[in-house]
C-alpha positions as CSV (number, residue, x, y, z in Angstrom):
1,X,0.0,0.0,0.0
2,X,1.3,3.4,-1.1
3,X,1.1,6.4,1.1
4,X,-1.8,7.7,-1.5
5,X,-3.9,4.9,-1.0
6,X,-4.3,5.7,2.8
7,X,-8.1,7.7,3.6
8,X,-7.5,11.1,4.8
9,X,-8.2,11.2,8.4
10,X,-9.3,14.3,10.9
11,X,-9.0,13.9,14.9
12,X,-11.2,16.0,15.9
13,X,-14.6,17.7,13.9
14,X,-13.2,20.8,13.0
15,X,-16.4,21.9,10.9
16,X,-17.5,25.5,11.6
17,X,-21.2,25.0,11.0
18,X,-21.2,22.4,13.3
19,X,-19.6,24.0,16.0
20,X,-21.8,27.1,16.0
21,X,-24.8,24.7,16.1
22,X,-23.5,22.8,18.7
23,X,-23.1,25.8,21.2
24,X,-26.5,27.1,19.8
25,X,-28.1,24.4,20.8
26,X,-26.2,24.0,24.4
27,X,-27.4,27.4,25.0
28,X,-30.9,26.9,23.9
29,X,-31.1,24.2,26.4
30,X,-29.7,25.7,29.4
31,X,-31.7,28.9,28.7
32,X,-34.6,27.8,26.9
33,X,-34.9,30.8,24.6
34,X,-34.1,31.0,21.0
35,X,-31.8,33.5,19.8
36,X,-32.1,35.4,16.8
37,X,-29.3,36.1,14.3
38,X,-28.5,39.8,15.1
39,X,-28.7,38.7,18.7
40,X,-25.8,40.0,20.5
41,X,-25.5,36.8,22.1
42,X,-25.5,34.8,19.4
43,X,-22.7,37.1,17.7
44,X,-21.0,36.5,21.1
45,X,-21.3,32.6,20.9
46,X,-19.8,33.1,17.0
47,X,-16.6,34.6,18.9
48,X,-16.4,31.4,20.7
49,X,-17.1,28.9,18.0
50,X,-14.3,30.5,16.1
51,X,-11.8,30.2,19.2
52,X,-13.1,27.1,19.6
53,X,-12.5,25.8,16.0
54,X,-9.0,27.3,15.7
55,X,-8.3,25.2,18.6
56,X,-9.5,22.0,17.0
57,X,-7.5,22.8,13.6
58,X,-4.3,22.8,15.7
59,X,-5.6,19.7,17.6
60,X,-5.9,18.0,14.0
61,X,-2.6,19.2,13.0
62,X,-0.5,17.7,15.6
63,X,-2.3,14.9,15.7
64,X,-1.4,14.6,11.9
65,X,2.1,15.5,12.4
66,X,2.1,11.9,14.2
67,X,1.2,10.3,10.8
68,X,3.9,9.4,8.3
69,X,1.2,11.0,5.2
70,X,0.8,14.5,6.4
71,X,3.9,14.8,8.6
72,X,6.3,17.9,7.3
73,X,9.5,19.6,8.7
74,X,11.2,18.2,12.2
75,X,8.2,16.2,13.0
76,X,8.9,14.1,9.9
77,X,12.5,14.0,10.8
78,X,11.3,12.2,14.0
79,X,9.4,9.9,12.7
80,X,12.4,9.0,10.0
81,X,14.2,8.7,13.6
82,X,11.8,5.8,14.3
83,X,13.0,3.9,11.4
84,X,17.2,5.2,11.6
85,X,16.3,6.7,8.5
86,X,17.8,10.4,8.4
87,X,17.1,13.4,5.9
88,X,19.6,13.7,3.0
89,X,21.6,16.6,3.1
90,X,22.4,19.1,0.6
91,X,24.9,17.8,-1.6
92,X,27.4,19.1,-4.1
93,X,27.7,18.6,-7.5
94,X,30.3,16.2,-8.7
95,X,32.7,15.4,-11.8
96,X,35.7,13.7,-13.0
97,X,38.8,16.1,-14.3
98,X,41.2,15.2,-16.7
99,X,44.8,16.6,-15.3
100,X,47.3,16.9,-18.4
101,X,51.3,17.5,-18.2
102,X,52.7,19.9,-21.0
103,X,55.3,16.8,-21.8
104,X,56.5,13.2,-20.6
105,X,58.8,13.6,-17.5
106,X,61.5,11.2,-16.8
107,X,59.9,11.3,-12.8
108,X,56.5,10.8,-11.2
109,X,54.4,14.5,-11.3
110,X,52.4,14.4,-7.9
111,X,48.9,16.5,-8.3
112,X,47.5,17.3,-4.5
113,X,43.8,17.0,-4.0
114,X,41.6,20.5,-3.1
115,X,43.3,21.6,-6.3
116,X,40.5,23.9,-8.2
117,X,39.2,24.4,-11.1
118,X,36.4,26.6,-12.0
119,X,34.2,27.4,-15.1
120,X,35.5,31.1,-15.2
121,X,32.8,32.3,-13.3
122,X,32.9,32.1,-10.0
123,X,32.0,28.8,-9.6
124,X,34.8,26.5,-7.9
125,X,35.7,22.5,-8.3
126,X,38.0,20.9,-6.4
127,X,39.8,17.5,-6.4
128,X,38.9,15.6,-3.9
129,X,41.9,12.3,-4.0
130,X,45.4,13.3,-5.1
131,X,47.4,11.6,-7.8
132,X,50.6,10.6,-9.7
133,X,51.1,10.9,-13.1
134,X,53.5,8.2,-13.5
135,X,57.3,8.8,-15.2
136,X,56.3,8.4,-19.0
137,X,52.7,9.6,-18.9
138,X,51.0,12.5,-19.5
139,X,47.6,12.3,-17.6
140,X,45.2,11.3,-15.1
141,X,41.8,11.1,-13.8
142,X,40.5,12.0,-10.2
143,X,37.0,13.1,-8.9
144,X,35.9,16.8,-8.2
145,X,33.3,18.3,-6.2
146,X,32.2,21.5,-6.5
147,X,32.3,23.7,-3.5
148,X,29.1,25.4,-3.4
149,X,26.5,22.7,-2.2
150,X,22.8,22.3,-4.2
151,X,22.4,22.5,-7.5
152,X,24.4,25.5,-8.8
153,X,27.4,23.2,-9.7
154,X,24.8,20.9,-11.9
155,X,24.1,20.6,-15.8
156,X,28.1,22.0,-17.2
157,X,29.2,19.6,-19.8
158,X,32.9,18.3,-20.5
159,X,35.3,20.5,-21.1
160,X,33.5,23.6,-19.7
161,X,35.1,23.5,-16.0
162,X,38.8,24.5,-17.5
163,X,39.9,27.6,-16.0
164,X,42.9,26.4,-13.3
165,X,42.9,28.4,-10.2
166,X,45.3,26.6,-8.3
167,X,48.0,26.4,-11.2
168,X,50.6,23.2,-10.9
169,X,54.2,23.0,-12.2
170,X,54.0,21.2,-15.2
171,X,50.1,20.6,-15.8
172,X,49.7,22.2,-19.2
173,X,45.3,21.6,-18.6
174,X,42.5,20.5,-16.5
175,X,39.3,19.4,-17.6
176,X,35.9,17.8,-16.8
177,X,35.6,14.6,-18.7
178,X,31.7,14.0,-17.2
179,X,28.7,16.1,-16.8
180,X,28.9,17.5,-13.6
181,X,25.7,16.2,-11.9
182,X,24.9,15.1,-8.1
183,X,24.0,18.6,-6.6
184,X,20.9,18.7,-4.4
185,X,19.1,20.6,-2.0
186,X,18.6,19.5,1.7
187,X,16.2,16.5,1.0
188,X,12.6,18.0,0.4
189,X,9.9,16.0,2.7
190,X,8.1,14.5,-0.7
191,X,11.2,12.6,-1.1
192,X,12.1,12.1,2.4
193,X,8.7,10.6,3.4
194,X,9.1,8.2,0.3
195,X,12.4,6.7,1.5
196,X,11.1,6.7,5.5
197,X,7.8,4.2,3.9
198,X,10.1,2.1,2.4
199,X,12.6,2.4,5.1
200,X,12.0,-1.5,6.9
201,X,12.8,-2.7,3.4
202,X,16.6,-1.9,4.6
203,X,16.3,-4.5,7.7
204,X,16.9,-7.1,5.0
205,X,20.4,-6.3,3.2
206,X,20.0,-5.5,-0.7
207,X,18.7,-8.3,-1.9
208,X,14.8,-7.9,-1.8
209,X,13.3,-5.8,-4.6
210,X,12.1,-3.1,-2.1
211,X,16.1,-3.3,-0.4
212,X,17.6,-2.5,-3.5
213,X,15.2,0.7,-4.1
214,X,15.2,1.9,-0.4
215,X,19.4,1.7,-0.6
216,X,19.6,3.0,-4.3
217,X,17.8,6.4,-3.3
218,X,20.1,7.0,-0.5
219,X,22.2,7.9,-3.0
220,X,20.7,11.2,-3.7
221,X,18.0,13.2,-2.7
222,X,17.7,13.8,-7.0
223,X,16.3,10.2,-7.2
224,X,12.8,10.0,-7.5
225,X,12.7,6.4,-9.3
226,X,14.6,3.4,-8.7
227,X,13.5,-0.1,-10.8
228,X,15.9,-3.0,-9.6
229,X,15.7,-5.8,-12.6
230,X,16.7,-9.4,-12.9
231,X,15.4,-12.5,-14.5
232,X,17.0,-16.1,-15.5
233,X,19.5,-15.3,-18.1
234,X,20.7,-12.5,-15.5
235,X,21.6,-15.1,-13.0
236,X,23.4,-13.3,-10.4
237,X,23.3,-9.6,-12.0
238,X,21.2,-7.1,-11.2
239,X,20.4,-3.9,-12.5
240,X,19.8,-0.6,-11.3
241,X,17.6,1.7,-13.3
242,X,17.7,5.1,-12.1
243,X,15.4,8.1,-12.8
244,X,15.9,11.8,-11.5
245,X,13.6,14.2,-10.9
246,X,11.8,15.8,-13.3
247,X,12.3,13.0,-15.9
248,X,16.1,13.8,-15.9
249,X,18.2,10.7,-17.3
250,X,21.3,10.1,-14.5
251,X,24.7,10.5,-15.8
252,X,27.7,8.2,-15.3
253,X,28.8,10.5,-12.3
254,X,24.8,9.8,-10.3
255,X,25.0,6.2,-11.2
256,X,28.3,5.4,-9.7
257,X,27.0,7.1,-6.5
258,X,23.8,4.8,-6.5
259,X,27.0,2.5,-7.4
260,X,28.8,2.9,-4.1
261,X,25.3,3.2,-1.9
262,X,24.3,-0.3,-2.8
263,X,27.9,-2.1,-2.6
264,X,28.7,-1.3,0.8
265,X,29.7,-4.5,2.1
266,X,27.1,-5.1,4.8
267,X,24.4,-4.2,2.0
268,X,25.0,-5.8,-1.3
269,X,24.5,-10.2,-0.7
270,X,27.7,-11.6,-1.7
271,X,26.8,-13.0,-5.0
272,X,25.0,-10.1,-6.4
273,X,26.5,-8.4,-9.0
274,X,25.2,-4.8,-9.4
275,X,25.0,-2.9,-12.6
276,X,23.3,0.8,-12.3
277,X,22.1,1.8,-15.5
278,X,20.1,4.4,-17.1
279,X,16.0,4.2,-18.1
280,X,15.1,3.2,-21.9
281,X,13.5,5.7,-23.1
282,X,10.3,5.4,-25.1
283,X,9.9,8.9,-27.1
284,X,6.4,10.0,-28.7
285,X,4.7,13.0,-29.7
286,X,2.2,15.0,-28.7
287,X,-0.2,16.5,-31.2
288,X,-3.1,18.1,-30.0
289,X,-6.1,20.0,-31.4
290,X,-8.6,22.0,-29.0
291,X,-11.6,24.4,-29.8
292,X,-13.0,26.5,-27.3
293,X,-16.5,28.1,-26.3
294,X,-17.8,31.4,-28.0
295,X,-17.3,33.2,-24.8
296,X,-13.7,32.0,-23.7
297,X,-11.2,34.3,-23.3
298,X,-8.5,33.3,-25.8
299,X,-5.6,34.5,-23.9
300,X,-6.3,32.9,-20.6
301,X,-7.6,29.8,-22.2
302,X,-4.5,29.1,-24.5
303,X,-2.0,30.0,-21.7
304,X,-3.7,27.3,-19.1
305,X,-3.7,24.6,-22.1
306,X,-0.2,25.3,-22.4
307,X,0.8,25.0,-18.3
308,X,-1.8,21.5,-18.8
309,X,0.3,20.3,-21.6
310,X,3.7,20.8,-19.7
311,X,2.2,19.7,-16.6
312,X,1.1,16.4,-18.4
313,X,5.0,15.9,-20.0
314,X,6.4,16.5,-16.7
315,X,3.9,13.9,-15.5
316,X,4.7,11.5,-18.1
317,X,8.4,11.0,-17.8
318,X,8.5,11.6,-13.8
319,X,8.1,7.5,-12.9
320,X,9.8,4.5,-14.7
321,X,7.1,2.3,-16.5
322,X,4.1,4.5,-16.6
323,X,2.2,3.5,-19.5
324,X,1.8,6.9,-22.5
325,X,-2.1,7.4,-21.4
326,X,-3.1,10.5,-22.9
327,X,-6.3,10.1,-20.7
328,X,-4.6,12.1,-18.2
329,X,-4.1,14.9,-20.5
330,X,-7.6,15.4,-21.4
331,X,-8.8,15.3,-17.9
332,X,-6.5,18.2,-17.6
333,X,-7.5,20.2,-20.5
334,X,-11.0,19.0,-19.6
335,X,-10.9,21.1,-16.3
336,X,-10.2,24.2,-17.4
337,X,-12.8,26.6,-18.1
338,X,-13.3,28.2,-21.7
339,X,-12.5,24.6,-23.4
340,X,-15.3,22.9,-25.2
341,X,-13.6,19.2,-27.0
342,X,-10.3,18.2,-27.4
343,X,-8.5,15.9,-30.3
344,X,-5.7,14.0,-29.1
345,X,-4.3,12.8,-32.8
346,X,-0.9,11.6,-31.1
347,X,0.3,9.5,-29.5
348,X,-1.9,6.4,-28.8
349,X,-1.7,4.6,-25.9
350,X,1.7,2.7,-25.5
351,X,2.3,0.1,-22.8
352,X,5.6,0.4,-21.1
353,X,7.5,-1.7,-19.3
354,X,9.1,-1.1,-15.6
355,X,12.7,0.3,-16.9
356,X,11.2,2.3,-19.3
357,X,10.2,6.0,-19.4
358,X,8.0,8.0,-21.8
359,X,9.8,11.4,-22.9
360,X,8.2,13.5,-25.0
361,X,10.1,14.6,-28.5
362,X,7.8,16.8,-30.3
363,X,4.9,18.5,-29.0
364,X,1.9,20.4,-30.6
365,X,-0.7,22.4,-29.2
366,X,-3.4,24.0,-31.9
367,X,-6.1,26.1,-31.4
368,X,-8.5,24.9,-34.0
369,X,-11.0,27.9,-33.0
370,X,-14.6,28.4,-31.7
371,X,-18.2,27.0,-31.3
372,X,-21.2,27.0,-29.7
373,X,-21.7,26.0,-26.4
């Protein structure tokens, strides 16, 4: 059972109506006289319902704060304590530089980690290992992190962190090979209160399906999908599929992190061999026709089709094996006032399977104009 699935639940009636009948009718009872709605007493009694109700709303809310559903903020990091299962913090983004000597040297060149190298802009990467460059070669590769935490450091291809700040003799140039990647924010509570439900998946080692998620998305607080996969001609392997949020495909530099999370040695079972891999992809596109009522305003209309259509791609690509259902579009587009029918000429529905996700290549959205209502 998913958090979703769970009935929303109140501790206390918090209804306003009901309160302000309630204390109508205690009064009614104890005085036996009716009162009337400009009644100063009864305007009085208002006073106190609303005190009253206030007081139940907060009642509710720390009652709720007790539930793993609607708990937010410190009181969802102690109920993560229940399970040992602590908020990710924010993390920098991370890369692998490409340190180059200006010739061959007839001795070993030692390179120092906390070395930086920036993108010319203010932004800052540092090794974090040291190095030789052995007599007779000209390069190496060791791991960077950037030294602002969060996302900043995210999204700069190879080659563009260059610029050496800490120059070293004989290093002619210094490079990112990977896309940096691996920045997050402080782990937001959507996330967190994922990992905390599936946290007594972890009592098992990696093994179980749910053991290999929970572990996987320690890795970073950017996971939001993790499918482990295995079958009979795998015997022994099994692979990682790893999805970021909003739809974004992990690079190699993410997927060695999920890498490291589930090989700890008291975590991965002995004869597992783990491979962490990027989704498939499945692209289609999105054609759409629409025609609105005779008294829709145009403007507002096409800009909230627009937000439906984005918010529909977003949807799409943001879990591993949900099917291309353009049902969900059309309930969208279906909600917003102004909009009489919609077409939805592309795509047609397209099963998927669980470590593959839907990303959208071209997408149209066309007014075809008015009628009546």
């Amino acid at each position: 059972m998913t958090l979703g699935d769970l009935k929303d639940v109140e501790f206390i009636n918090a209804s306003p109506d009901d309160m302000l009948a309630a204390l109508l009718e205690e009064y009614t009872s104890i005085t036996e006289r009716t009162l009337a709605k400009g009644d100063p007493v009864r305007l009085f009694l208002m006073v106190i319902a609303e005190a009253f109700i206030r007081l139940r709303n907060e009642i509710n809310y720390a009652g709720k704060m007790n539930l793993l559903k609607y708990a937010e903020g410190d009181y969802l990091d102690h109920l993560g304590a229940l399970t040992d299962t602590t908020r990710l913090e924010a993390t920098a983004a991370v890369t692998t530089i490409k340190v180059t000597l200006s010739n061959v040297r007839e001795r070993d060149t030692d390179i120092p980690a906390g070395i930086r190298i920036s993108n010319g802009d203010k932004l800052y990467f540092a090794l974090t290992e040291s190095g030789v460059i052995p007599k007779g070669e000209t390069e190496i590769f060791l791991p960077a992190k950037c030294l602002e935490t969060g996302d900043a450091g995210n999204d700069y291809m190879a080659g563009e962190i260059k610029t050496i700040v800490d120059p070293i003799p004989y290093v002619t140039s210094m490079a990112n090979t990977t896309k940096t990647e691996g920045g997050a924010e402080r782990e937001s509570d959507i996330h967190y209160r994922e990992r905390i439900h599936e946290a007594p998946e972890k009592f098992s080692n990696a093994g179980s399906y749910g053991a290999y998620r929970y572990w996987a998305m320690t890795a970073s607080s950017l996971i939001v999908d993790v499918e482990p996969y295995s079958n009979e001609e795998l015997a022994g392997i099994v692979r990682l599929y790893v999805l970021l949020e909003n739809g974004e495909i992990p690079g190699d530099e993410i997927l060695n992190m999920v890498y490291d999370a589930v090989n700890a040695e008291k975590i991965r079972p002995l004869t597992d061999k783990v491979e962490c891999l990027p989704p498939k992809t499945v692209s289609y596109d999105l054609e759409v026709e629409y025609y609105i009522k005779d008294t829709a305003d145009v403007t507002a209309v096409q800009k909230a089709a627009e937000t439906a259509v984005n918010e529909f791609v977003l949807w799409q690509k943001s879990k591993l094996g949900r099917d291309i259902n353009t049902d969900e579009l059309i309930y969208k587009l279906k909600s917003i006032s102004g909009i009489k029918r919609i077409k939805i000429k592309s795509p047609d529905f397209v099963s998927l399977q669980s470590i593959e996700v839907a990303v959208a290549n071209n997408i149209s959205l066309t007014l075809k104009g008015r009628e009546d209502e």
